[in-house]
N, C-alpha and C positions, 0 to 999 in steps of 0.2 A: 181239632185235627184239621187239618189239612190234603188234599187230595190234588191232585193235580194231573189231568191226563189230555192228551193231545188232541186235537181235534182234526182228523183229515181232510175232511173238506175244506175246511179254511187253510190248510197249510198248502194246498194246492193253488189256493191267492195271493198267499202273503209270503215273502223272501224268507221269514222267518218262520219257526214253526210256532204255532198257537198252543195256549196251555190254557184249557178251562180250570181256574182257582175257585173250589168251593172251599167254604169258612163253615166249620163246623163246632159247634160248643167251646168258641175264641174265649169267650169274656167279655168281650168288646164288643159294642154292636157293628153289624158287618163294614159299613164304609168307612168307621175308624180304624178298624181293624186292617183293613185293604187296604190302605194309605199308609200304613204305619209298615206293613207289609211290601207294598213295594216299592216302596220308595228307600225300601233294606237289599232291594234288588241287584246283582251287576248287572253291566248295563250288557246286550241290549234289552230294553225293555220299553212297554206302550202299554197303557191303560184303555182298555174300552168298554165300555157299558157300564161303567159303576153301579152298581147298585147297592142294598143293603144285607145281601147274602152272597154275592158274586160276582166278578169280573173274569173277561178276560187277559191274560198278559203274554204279548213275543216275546221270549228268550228259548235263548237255546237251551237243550237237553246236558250238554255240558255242567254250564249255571244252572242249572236245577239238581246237579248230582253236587257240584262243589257246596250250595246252601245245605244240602243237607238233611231238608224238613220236609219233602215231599214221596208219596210213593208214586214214584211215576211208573206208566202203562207204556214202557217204548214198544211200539208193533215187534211182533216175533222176526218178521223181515228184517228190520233193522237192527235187531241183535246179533242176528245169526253175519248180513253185512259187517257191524264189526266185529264180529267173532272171525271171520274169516280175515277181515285185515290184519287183525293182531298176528292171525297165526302166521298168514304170511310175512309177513316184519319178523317173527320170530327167527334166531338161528336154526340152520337147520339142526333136526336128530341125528344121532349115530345107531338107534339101538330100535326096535321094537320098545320096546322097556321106555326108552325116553321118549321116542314122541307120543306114544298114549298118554307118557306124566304130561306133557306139553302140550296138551288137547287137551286134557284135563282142567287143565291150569288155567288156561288161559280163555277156555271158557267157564269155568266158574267162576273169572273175573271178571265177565263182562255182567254176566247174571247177575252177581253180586253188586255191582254197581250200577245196573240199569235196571234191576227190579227190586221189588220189595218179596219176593217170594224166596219162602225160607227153602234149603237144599236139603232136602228129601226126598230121594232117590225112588222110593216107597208109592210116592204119589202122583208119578209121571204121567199117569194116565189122567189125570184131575188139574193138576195145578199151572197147568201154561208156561212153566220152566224148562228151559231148553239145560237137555241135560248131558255129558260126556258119553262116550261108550262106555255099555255095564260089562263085564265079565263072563255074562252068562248069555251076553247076545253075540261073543265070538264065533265066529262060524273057517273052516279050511275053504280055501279059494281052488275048484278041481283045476288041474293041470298048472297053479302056479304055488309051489309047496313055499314059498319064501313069504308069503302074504299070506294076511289074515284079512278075515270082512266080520264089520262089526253094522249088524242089521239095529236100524232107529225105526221110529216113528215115519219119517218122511228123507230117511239118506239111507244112502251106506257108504260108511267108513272103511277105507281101504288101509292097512299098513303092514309097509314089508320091515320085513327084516335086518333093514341099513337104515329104517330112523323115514323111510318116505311116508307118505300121506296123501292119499287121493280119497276128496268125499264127493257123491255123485249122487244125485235125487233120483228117486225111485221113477220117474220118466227118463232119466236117462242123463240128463244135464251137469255137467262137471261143474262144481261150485269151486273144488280147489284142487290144485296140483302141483305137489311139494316134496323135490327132489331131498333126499337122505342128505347124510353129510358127506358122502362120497360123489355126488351131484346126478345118481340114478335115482330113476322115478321108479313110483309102484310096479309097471309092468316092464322094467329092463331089468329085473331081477334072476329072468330064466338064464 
């Protein structure tokens, strides 16, 4: 098995992000196994500290999803960062209906590809998976009947009624703000 998780402090040195590679029940003893390993790498990549149970190796989180073979640890920040790019990139909604599927979607793809943590909705309180709005965390917005707020862990998920989307962290901070497909935001709905 193999493991592979990022190390912050070092990424804060090097242009690259660092990935501690432990080698676990290979076959091969550890330094031939690490050679034979990275050198199956795209590139970028850099060997340091060889030993005979572990190295570390720069590449990017990208090349670590496109191998295949690792369960990477990407910081919850940085999911939820490109969870929020995708959605922005996304077209906008038309519907209540469609941008919840489109929130959905779009972050179960990110999870799905940047963690190894299985989708069970059941576990949210335990598992470190950042997870879509549930159904039963919908809550009425007073005075704006066109919007719904769906209460998380650490946001709340705004969407009106024409497909908009505003998520805002529970101090206050707008993380995103995402006009319908008729180009009104959550609060130009009244």
């Amino acid at each position: 098995m193999i493991v592979a998780t990022r190390n912050p402090a070092a990424r804060r040195r090097e242009p690259q992000p660092v990935l501690t590679v432990t080698v676990k029940d290979s076959g091969l003893k550890g330094a031939d196994f690490l050679l034979k390993l990275i050198t199956s790498l795209p590139p970028p990549q850099q060997v340091r500290g060889l030993t005979d149970y572990a190295s570390e190796v720069i590449m990017t989180p990208e090349a670590c999803a496109r191998e295949g073979r690792w369960e990477m640890e990407v910081p919850r920040r940085e999911r939820l960062e490109e969870f929020f790019r995708r959605l922005h990139a996304a077209p906008s909604a038309g519907t209540f209906d469609e941008a919840l599927a489109q929130l959905t979607n779009v972050l179960d793809g990110v999870e799905d590809e940047l963690t190894s943590i299985p989708n069970d909705p059941g576990s949210w309180q335990s598992d470190q998976r950042i997870y879509p709005p549930q159904q039963d965390a919908v809550r009425e917005v007073p005075a704006h009947p066109r919007v719904k707020r769906f209460r998380s862990r650490h946001h709340n998920t705004y969407i009106g009624e024409n497909g908009s989307v505003e998520i805002v962290t529970l101090s206050g901070r707008v993380e995103v703000q995402k006009p319908g497909l008729d180009g009104r935001g959550v609060w130009e709905l009244d």
